[in-house]
C-alpha positions in Angstrom: 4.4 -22.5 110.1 3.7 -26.3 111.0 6.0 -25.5 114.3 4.0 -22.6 115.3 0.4 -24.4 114.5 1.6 -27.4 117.0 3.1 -25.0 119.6 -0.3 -23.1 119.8 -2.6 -25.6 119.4 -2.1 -28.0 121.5 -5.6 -28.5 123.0 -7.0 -29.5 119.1 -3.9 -31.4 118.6 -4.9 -33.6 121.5 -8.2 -33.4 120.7 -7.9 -34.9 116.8 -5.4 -37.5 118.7 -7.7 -38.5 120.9 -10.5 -39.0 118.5 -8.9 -41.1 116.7 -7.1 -43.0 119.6 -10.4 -43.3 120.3 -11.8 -44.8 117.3 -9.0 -47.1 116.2 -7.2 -47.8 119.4 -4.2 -50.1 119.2 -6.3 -52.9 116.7 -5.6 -50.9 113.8 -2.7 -49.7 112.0 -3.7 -45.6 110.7 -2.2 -44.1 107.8 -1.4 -40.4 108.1 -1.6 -38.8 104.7 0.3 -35.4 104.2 1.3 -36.0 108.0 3.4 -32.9 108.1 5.7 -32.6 111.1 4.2 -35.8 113.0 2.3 -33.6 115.8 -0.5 -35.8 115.3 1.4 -39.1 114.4 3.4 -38.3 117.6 0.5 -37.7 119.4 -1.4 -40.8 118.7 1.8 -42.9 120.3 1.3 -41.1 123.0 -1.7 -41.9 123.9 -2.2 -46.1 121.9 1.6 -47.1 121.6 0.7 -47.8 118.2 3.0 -45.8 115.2 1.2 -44.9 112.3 2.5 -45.1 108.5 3.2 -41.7 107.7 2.9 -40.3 103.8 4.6 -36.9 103.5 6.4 -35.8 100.5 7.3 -32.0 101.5 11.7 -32.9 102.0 11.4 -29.9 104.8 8.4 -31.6 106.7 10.3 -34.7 105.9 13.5 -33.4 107.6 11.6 -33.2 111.0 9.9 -36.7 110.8 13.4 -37.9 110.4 15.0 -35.8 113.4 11.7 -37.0 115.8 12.3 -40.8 114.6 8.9 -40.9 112.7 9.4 -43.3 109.7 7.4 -42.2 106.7 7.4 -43.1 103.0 6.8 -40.6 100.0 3.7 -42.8 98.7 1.4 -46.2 99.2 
């Protein structure tokens, strides 16, 4: 489902990265709660450098972090 979402929305998905790109830029450090797959964690690298903490705790959406070298942690 979360493949599909990012591989049809990729103008929001830019969008929401940009936004926030925007508004933080590369002086802060954002935390992406429930961050799924990492479209938008992956996203935001693109576009600052900057990798955000990533909180998922779904194992599936966990397995594809891992396989796109996004480090996330099960809790704060």
């Amino acid at each position: 489902m979360l493949l599909n979402i990012e591989a049809f929305m990729p103008t929001y998905n830019n969008f929401i990265a940009k936004i926030f790109a925007d508004e933080l830029g590369t002086s802060k450090l954002p935390l992406d709660f429930g961050a799924g797959i990492g479209t938008l964690s992956q996203k935001f690298v693109k576009k600052t450098g900057v990798k955000p903490i990533c909180i998922e705790i779904d194992n599936k959406n966990k397995g594809y972090l891992l396989e796109r070298k996004i480090r996330d942690f099960d809790d704060i």
